[in-house]
Structure formats: structure tokens, C-alpha cells
mmCIF file as gemmi writes it, N, C-alpha and C atoms, coordinates in Angstrom:
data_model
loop_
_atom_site.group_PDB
_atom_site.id
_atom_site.type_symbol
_atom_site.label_atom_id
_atom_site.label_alt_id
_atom_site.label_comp_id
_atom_site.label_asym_id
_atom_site.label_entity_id
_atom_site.label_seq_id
_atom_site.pdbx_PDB_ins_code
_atom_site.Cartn_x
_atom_site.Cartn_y
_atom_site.Cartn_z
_atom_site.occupancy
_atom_site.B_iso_or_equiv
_atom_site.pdbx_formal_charge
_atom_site.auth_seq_id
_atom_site.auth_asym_id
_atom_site.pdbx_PDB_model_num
ATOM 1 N N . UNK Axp A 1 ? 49.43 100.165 81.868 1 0 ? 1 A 1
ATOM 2 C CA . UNK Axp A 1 ? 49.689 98.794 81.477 1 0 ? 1 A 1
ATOM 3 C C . UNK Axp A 1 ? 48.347 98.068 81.334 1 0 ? 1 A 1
ATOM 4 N N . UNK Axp A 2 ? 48.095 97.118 80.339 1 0 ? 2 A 1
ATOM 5 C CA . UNK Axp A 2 ? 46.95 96.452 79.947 1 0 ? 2 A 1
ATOM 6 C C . UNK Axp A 2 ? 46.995 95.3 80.584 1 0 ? 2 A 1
ATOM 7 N N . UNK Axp A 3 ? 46.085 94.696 81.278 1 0 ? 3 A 1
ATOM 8 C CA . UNK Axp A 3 ? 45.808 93.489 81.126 1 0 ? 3 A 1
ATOM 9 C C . UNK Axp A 3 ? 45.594 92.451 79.948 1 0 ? 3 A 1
ATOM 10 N N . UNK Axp A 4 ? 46.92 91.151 79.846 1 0 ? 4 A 1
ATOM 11 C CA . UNK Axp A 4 ? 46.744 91.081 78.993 1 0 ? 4 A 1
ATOM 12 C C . UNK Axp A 4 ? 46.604 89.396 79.005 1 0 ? 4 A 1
ATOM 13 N N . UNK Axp A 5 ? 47.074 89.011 79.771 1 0 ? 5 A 1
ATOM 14 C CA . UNK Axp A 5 ? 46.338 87.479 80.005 1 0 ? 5 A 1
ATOM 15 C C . UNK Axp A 5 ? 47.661 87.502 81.529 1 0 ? 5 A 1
ATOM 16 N N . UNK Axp A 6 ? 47.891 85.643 81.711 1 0 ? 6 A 1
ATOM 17 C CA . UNK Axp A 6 ? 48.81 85.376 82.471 1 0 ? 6 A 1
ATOM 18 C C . UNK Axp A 6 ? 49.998 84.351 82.055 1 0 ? 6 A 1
ATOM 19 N N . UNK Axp A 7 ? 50.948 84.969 82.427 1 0 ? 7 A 1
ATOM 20 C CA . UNK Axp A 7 ? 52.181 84.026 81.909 1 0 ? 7 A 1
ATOM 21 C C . UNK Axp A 7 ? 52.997 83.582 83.482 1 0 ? 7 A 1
ATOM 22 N N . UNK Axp A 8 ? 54.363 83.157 83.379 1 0 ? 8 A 1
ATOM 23 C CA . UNK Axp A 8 ? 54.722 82.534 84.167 1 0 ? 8 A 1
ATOM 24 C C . UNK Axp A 8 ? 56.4 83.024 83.583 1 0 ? 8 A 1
ATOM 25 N N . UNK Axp A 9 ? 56.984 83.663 84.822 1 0 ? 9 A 1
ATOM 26 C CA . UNK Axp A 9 ? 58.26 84.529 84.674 1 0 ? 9 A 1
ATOM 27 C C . UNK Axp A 9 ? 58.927 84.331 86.032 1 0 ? 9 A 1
ATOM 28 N N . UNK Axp A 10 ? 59.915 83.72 85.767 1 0 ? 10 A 1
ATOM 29 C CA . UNK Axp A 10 ? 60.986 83.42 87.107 1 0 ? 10 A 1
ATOM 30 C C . UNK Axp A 10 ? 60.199 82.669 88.202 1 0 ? 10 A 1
ATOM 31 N N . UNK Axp A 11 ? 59.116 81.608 87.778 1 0 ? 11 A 1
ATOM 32 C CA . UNK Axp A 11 ? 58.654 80.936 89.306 1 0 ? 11 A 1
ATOM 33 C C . UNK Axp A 11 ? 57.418 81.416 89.648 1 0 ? 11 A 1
ATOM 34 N N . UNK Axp A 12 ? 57.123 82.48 89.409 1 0 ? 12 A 1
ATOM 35 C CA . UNK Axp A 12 ? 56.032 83.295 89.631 1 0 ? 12 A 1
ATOM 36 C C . UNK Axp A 12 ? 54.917 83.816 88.336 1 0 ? 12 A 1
ATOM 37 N N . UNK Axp A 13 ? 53.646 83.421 88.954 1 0 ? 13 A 1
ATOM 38 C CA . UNK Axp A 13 ? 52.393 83.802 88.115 1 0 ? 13 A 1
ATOM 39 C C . UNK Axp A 13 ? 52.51 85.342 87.995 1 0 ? 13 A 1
ATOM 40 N N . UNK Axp A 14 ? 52.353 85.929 86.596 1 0 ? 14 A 1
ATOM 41 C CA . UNK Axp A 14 ? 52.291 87.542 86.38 1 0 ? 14 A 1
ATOM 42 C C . UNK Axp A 14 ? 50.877 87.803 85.881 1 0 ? 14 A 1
ATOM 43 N N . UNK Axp A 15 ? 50.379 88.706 86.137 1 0 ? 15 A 1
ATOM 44 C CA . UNK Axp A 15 ? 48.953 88.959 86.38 1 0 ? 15 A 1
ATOM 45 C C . UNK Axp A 15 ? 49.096 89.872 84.129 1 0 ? 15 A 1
ATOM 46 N N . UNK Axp A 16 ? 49.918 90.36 83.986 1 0 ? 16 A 1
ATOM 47 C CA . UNK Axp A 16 ? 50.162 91.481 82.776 1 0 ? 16 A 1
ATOM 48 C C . UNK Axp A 16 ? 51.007 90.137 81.972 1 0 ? 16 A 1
ATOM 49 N N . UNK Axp A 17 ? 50.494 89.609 80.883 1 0 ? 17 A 1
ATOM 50 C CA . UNK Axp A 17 ? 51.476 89.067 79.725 1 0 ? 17 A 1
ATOM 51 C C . UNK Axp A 17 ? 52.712 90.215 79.053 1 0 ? 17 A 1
ATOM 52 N N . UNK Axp A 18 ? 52.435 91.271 79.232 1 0 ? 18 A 1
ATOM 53 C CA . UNK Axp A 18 ? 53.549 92.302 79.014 1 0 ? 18 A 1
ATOM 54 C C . UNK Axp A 18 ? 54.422 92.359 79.595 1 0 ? 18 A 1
ATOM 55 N N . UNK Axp A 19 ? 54.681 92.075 80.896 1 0 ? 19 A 1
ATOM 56 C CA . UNK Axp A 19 ? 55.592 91.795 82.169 1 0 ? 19 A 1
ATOM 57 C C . UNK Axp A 19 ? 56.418 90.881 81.521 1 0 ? 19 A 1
ATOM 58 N N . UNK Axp A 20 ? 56.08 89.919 80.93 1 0 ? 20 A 1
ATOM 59 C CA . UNK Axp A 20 ? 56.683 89.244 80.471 1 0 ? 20 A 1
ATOM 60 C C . UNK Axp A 20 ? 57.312 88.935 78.838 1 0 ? 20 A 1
ATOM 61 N N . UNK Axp A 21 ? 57.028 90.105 78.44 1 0 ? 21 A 1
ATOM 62 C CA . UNK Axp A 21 ? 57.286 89.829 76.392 1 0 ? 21 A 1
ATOM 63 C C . UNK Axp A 21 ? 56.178 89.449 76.358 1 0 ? 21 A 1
ATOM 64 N N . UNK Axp A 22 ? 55.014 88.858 76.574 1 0 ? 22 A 1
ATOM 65 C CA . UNK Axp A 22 ? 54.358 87.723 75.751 1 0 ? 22 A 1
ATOM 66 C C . UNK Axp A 22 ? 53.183 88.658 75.599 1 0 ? 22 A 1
ATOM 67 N N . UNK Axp A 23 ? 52.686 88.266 74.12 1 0 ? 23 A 1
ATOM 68 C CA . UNK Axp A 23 ? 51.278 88.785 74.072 1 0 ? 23 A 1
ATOM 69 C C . UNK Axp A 23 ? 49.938 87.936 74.336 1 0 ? 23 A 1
ATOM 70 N N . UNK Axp A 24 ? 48.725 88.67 74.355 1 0 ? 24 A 1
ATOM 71 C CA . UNK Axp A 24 ? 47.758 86.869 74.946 1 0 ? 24 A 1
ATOM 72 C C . UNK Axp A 24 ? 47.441 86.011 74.244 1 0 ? 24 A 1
ATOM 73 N N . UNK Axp A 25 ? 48.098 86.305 72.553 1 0 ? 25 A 1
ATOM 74 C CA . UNK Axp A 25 ? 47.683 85.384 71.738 1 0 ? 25 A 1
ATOM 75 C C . UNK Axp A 25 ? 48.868 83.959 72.173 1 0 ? 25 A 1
ATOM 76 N N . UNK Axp A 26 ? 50.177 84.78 72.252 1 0 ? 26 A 1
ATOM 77 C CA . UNK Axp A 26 ? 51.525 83.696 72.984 1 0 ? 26 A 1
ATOM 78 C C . UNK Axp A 26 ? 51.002 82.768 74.207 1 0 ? 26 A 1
ATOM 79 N N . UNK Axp A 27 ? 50.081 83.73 74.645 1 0 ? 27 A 1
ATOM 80 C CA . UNK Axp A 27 ? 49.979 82.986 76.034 1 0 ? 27 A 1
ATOM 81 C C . UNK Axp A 27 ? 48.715 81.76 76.192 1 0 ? 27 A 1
ATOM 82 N N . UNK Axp A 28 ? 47.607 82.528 75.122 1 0 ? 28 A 1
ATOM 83 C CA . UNK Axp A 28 ? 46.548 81.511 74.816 1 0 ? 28 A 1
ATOM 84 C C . UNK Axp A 28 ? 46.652 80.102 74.452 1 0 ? 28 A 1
ATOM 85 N N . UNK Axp A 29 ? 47.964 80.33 73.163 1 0 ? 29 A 1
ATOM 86 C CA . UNK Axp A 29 ? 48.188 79.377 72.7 1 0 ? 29 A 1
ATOM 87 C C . UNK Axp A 29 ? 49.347 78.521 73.139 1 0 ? 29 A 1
ATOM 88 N N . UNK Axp A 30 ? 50.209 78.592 74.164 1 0 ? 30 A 1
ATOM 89 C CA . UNK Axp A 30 ? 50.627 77.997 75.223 1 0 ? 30 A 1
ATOM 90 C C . UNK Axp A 30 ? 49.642 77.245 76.087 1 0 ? 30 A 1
ATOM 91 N N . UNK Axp A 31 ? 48.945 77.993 76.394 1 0 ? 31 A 1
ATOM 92 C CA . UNK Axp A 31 ? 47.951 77.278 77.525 1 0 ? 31 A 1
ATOM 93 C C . UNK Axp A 31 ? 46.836 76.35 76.909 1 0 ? 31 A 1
ATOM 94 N N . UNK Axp A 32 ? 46.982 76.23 75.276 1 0 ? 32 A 1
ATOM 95 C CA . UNK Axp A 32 ? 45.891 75.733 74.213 1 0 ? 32 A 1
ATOM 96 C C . UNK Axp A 32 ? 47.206 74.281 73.761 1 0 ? 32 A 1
ATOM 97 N N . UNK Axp A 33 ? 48.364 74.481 73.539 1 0 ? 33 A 1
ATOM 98 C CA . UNK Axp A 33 ? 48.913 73.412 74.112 1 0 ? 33 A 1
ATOM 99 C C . UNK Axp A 33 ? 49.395 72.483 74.577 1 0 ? 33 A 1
ATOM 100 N N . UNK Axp A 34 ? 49.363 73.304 75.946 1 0 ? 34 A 1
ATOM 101 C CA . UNK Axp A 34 ? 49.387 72.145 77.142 1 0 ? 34 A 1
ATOM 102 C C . UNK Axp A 34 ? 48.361 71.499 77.498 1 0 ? 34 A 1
ATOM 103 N N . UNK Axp A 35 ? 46.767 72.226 77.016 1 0 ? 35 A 1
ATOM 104 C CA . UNK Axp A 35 ? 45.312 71.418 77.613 1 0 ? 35 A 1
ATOM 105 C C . UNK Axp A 35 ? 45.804 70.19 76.273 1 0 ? 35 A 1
ATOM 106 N N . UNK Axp A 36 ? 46.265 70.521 75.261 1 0 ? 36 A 1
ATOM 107 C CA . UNK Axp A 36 ? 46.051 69.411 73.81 1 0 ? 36 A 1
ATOM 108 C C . UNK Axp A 36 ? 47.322 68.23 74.36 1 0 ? 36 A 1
ATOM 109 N N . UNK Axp A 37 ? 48.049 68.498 74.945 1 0 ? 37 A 1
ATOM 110 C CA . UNK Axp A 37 ? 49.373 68.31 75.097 1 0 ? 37 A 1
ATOM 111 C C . UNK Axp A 37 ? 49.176 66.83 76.543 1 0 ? 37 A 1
ATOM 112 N N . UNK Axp A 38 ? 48.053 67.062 77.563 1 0 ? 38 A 1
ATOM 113 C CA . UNK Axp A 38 ? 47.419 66.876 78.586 1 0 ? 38 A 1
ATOM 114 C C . UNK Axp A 38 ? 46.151 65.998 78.149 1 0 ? 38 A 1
ATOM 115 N N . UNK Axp A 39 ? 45.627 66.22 76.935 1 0 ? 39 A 1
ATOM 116 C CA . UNK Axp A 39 ? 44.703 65.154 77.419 1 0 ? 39 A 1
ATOM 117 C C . UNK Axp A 39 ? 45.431 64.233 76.082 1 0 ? 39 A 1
ATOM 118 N N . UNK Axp A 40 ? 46.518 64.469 75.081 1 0 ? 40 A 1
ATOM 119 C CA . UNK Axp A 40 ? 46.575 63.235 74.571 1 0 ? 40 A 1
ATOM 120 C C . UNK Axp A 40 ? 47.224 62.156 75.573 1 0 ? 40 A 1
ATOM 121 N N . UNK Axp A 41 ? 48.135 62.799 76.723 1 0 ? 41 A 1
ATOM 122 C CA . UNK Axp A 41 ? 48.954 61.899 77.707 1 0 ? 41 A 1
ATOM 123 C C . UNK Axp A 41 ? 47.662 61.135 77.997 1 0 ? 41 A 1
ATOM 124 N N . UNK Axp A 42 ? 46.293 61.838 78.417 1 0 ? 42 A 1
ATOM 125 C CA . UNK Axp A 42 ? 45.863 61.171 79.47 1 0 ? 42 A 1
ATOM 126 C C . UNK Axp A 42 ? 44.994 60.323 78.007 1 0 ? 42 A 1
ATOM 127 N N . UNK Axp A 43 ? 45.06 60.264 77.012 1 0 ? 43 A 1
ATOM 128 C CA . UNK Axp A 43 ? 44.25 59.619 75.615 1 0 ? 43 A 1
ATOM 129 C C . UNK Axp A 43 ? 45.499 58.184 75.494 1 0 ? 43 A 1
ATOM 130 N N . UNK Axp A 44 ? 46.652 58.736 75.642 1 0 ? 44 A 1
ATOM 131 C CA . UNK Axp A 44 ? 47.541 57.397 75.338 1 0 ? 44 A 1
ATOM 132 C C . UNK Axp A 44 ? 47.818 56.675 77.257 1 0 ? 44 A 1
ATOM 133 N N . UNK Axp A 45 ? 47.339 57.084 78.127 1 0 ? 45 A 1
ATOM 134 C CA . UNK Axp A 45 ? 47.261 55.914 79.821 1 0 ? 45 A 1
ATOM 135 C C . UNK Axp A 45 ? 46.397 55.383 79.515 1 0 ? 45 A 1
ATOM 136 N N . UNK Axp A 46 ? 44.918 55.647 79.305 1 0 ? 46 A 1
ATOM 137 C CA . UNK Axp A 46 ? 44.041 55.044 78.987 1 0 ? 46 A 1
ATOM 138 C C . UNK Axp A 46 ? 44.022 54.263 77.879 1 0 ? 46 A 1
ATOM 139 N N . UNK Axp A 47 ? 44.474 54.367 76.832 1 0 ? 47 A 1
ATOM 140 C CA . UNK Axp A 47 ? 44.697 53.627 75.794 1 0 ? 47 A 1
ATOM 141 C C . UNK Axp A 47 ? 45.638 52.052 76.051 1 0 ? 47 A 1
ATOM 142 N N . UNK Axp A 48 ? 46.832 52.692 76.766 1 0 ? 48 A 1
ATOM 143 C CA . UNK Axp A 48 ? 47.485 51.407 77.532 1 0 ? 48 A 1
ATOM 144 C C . UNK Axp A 48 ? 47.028 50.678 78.549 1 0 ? 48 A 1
ATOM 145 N N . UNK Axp A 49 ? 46.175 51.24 79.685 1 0 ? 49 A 1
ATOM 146 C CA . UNK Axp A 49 ? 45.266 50.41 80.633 1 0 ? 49 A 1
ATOM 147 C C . UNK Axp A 49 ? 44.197 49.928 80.476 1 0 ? 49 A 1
ATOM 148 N N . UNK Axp A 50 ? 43.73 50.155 79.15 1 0 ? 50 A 1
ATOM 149 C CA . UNK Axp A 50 ? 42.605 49.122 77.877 1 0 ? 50 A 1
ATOM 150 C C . UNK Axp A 50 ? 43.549 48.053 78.033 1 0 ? 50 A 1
ATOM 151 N N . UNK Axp A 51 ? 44.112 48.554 76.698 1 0 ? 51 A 1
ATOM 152 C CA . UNK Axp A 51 ? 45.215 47.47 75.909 1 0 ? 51 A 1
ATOM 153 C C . UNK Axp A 51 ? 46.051 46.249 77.341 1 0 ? 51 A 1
ATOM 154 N N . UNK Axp A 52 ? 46.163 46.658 78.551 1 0 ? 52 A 1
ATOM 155 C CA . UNK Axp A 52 ? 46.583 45.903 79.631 1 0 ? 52 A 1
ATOM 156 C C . UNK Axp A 52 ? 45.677 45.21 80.059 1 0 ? 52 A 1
ATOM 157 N N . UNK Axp A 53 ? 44.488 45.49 80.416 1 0 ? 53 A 1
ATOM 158 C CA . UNK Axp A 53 ? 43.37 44.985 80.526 1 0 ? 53 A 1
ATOM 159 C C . UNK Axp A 53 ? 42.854 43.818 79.366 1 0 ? 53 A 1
ATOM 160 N N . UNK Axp A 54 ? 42.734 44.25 78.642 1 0 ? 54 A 1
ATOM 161 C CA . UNK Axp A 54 ? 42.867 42.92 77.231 1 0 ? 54 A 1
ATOM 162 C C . UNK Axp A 54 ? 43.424 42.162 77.351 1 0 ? 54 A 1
ATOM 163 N N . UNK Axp A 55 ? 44.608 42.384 77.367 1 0 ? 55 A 1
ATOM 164 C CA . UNK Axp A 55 ? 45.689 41.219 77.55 1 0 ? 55 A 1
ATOM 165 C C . UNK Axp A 55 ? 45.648 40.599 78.63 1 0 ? 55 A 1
ATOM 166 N N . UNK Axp A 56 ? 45.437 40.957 80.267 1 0 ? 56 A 1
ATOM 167 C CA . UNK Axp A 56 ? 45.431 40.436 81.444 1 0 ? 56 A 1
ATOM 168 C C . UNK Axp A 56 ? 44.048 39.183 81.206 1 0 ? 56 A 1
ATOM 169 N N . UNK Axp A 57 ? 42.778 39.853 80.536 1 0 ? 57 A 1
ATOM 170 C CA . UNK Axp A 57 ? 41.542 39.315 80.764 1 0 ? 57 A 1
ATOM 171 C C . UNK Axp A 57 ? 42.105 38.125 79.619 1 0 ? 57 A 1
ATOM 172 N N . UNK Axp A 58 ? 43.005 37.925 78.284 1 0 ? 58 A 1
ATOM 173 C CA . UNK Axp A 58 ? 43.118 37.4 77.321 1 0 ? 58 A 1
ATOM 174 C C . UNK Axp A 58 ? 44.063 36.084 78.25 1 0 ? 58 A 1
ATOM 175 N N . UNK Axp A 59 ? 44.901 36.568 79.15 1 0 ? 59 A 1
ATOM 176 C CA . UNK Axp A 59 ? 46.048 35.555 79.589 1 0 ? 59 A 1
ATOM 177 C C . UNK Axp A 59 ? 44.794 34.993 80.609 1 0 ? 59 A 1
ATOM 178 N N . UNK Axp A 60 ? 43.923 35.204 81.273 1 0 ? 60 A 1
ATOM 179 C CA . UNK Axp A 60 ? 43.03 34.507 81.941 1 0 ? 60 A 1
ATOM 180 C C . UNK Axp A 60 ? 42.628 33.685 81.71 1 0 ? 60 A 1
ATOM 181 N N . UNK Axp A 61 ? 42.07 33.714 80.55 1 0 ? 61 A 1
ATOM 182 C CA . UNK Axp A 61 ? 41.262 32.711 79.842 1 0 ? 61 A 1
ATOM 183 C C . UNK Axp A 61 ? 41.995 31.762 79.165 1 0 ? 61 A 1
ATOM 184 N N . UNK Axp A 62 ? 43.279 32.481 78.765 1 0 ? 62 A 1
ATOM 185 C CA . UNK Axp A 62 ? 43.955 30.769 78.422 1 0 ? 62 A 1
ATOM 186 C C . UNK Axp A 62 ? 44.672 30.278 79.447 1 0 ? 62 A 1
ATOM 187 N N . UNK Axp A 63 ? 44.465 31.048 80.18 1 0 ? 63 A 1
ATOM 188 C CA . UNK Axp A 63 ? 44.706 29.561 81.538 1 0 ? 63 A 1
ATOM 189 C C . UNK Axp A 63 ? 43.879 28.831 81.836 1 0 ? 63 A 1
ATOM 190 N N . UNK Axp A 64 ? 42.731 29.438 81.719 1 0 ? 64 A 1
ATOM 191 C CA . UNK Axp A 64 ? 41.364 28.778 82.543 1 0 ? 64 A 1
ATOM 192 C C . UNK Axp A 64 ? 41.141 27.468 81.132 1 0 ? 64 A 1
ATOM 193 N N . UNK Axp A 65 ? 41.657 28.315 80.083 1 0 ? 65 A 1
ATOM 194 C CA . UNK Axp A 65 ? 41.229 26.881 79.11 1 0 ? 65 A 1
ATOM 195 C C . UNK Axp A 65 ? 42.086 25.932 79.264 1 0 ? 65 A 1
ATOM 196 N N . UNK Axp A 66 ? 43.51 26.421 79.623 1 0 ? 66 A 1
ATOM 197 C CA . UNK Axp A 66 ? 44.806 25.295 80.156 1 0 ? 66 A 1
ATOM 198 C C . UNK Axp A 66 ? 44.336 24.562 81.196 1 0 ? 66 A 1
ATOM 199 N N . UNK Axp A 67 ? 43.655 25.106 81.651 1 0 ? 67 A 1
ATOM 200 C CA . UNK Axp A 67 ? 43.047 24.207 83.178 1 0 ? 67 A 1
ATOM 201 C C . UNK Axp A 67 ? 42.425 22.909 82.675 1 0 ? 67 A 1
ATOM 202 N N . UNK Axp A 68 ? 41.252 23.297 82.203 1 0 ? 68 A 1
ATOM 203 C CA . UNK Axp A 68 ? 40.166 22.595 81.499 1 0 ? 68 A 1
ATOM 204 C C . UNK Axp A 68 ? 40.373 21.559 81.072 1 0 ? 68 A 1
ATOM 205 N N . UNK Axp A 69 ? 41.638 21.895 79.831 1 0 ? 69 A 1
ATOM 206 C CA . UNK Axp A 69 ? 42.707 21.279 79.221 1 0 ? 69 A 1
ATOM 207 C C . UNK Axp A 69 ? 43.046 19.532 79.93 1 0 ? 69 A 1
ATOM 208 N N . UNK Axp A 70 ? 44.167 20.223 81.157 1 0 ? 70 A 1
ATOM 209 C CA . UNK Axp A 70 ? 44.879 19.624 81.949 1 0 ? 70 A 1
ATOM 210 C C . UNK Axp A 70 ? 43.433 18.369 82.425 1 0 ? 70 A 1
ATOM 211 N N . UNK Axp A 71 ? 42.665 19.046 83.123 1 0 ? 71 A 1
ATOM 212 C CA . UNK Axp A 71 ? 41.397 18.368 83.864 1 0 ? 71 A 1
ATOM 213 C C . UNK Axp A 71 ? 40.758 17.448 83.243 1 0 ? 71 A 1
ATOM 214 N N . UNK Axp A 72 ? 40.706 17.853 81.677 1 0 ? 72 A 1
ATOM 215 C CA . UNK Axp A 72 ? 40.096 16.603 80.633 1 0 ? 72 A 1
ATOM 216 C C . UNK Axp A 72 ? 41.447 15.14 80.718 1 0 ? 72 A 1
ATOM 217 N N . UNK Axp A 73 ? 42.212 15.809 80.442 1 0 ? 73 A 1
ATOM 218 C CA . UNK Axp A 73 ? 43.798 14.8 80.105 1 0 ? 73 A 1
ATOM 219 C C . UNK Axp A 73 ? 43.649 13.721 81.398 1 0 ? 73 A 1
ATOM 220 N N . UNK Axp A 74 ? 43.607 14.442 82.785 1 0 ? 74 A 1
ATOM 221 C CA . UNK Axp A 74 ? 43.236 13.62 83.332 1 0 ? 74 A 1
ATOM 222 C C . UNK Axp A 74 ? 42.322 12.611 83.912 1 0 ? 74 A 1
ATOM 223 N N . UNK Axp A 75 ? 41.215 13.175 83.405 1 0 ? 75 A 1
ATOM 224 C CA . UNK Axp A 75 ? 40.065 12.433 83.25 1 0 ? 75 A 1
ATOM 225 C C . UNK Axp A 75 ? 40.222 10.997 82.353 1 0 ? 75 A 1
ATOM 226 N N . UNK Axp A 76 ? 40.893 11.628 81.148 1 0 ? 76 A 1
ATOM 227 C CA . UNK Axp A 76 ? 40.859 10.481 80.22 1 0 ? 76 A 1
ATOM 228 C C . UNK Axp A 76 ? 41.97 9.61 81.043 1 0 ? 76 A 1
ATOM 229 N N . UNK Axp A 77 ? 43.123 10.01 81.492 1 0 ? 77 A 1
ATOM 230 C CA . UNK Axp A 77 ? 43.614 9.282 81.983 1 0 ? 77 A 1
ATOM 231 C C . UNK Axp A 77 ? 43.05 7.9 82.764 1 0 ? 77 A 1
ATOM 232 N N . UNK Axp A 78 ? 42.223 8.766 84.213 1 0 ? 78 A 1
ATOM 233 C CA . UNK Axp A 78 ? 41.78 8.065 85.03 1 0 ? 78 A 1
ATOM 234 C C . UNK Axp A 78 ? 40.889 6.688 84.162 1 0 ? 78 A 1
ATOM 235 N N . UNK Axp A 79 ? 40.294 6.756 82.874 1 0 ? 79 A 1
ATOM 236 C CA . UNK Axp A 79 ? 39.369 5.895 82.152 1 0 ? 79 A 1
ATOM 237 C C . UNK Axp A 79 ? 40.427 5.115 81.325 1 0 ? 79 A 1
ATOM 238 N N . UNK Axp A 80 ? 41.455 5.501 80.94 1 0 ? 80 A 1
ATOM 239 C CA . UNK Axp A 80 ? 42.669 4.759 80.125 1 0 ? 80 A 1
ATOM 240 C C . UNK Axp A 80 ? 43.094 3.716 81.524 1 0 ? 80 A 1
ATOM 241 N N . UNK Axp A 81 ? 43.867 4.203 82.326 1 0 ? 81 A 1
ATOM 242 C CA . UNK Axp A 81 ? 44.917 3.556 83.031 1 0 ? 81 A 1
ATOM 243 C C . UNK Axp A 81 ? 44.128 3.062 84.168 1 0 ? 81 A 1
ATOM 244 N N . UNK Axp A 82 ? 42.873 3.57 84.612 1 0 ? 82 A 1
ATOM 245 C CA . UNK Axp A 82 ? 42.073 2.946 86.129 1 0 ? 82 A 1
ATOM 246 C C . UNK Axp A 82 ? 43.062 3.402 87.26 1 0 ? 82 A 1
ATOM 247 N N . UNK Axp A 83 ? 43.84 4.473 86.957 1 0 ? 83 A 1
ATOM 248 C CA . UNK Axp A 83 ? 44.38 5.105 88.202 1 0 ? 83 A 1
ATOM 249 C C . UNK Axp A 83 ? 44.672 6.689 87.884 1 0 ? 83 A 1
ATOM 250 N N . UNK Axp A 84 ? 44.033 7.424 89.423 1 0 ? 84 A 1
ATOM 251 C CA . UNK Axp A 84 ? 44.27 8.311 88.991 1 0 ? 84 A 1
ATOM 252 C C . UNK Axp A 84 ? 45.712 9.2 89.053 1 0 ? 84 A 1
ATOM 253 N N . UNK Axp A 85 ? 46.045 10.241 88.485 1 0 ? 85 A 1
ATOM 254 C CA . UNK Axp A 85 ? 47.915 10.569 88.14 1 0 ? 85 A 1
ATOM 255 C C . UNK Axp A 85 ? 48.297 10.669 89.398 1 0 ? 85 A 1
ATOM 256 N N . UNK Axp A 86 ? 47.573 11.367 90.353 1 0 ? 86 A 1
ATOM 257 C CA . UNK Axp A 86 ? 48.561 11.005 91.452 1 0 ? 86 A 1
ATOM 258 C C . UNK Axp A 86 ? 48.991 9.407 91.995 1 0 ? 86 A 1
ATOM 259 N N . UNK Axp A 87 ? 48.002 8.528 91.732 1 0 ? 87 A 1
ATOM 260 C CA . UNK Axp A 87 ? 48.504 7.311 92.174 1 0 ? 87 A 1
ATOM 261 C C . UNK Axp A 87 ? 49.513 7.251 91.122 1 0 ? 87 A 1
ATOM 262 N N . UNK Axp A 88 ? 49.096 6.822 90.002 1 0 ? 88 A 1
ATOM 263 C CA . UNK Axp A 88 ? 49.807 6.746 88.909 1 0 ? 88 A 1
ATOM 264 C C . UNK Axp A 88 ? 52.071 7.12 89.244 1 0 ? 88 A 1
ATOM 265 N N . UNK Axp A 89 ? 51.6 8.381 89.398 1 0 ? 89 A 1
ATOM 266 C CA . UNK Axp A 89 ? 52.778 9.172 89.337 1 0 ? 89 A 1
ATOM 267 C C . UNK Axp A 89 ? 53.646 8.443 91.048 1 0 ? 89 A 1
ATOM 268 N N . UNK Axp A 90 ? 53.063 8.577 91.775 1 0 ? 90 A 1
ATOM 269 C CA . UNK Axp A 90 ? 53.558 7.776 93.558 1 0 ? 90 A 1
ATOM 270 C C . UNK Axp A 90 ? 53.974 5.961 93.107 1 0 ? 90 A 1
ATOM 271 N N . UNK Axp A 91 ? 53.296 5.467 92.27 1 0 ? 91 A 1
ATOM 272 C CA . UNK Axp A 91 ? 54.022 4.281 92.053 1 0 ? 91 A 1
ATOM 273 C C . UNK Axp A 91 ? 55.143 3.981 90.94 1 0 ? 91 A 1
ATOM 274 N N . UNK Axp A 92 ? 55.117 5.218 89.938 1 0 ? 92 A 1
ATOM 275 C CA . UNK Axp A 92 ? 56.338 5.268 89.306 1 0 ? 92 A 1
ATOM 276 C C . UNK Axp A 92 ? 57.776 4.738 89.385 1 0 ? 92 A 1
């Protein structure tokens, strides 16, 4: 019997691809793939924990500009009305 690569038969690693039907070109290109098969998974996580990252860092910043936003409004307020919103809003 030749050594002929390794396959996988009932649970168990076989040392002879013949043991199993398979020849080592069957078996090469099984194991050629799962490496192709393996790194596009790990090409499309990374691709989504970019793309999450973008968006997390993108929703940041328009808060921080909502902030800004808010902080000017009341500023102008405080120079419009001579009170600031919390007084404003408590004597309502």
C-alpha cells in the first residue's frame, strides 16, 4: 500500500488516501478548499468588523456634533432670553 496523502473516514485520521477511495489529488484539493473556503470566512469577519467600526466611529461623531449642536442652541438661548433652559424650563 502507498502512501498517499491523509483523508478522514468514519471520525478518524487515515494515514493511506487509499483506505479511503480517495486519491491525493481528491485529497489535496479538499484540503486546498477548505484553506480557500477559511480564509474567505475570515476575509468577510474582518470585512464586517471594519464596516462596524465605521459605522460605530460614524454614529460617534454625529453625536458629538448633536452635542455641539444642542450646546450652541443653548448658548444662544441663554443671550436671547437672559435665562438659562434650565431656569427657563423650572418656571414654565
Amino acid at each position: 500500500m502507498m502512501l498517499q496523502g491523509i483523508c478522514d473516514a468514519n471520525g478518524t485520521t487515515l494515514l493511506f488516501a487509499s483506505e479511503c477511495g480517495k486519491s491525493i489529488l481528491d485529497v489535496a484539493e479538499a484540503e486546498r478548499n477548505r484553506v480557500v473556503e477559511k480564509a474567505n470566512a475570515m476575509r468577510l469577519y474582518n470585512e464586517t468588523i471594519e464596516n462596524l467600526a465605521k459605522e460605530l466611529d460614524g454614529n460617534k461623531k454625529g453625536l458629538h456634533d448633536e452635542l455641539k449642536l444642542l450646546d450652541t442652541v443653548r448658548k444662544v438661548q441663554v443671550i436671547v432670553t437672559g435665562k438659562s433652559a434650565k431656569r427657563a424650563c423650572s418656571h414654565a
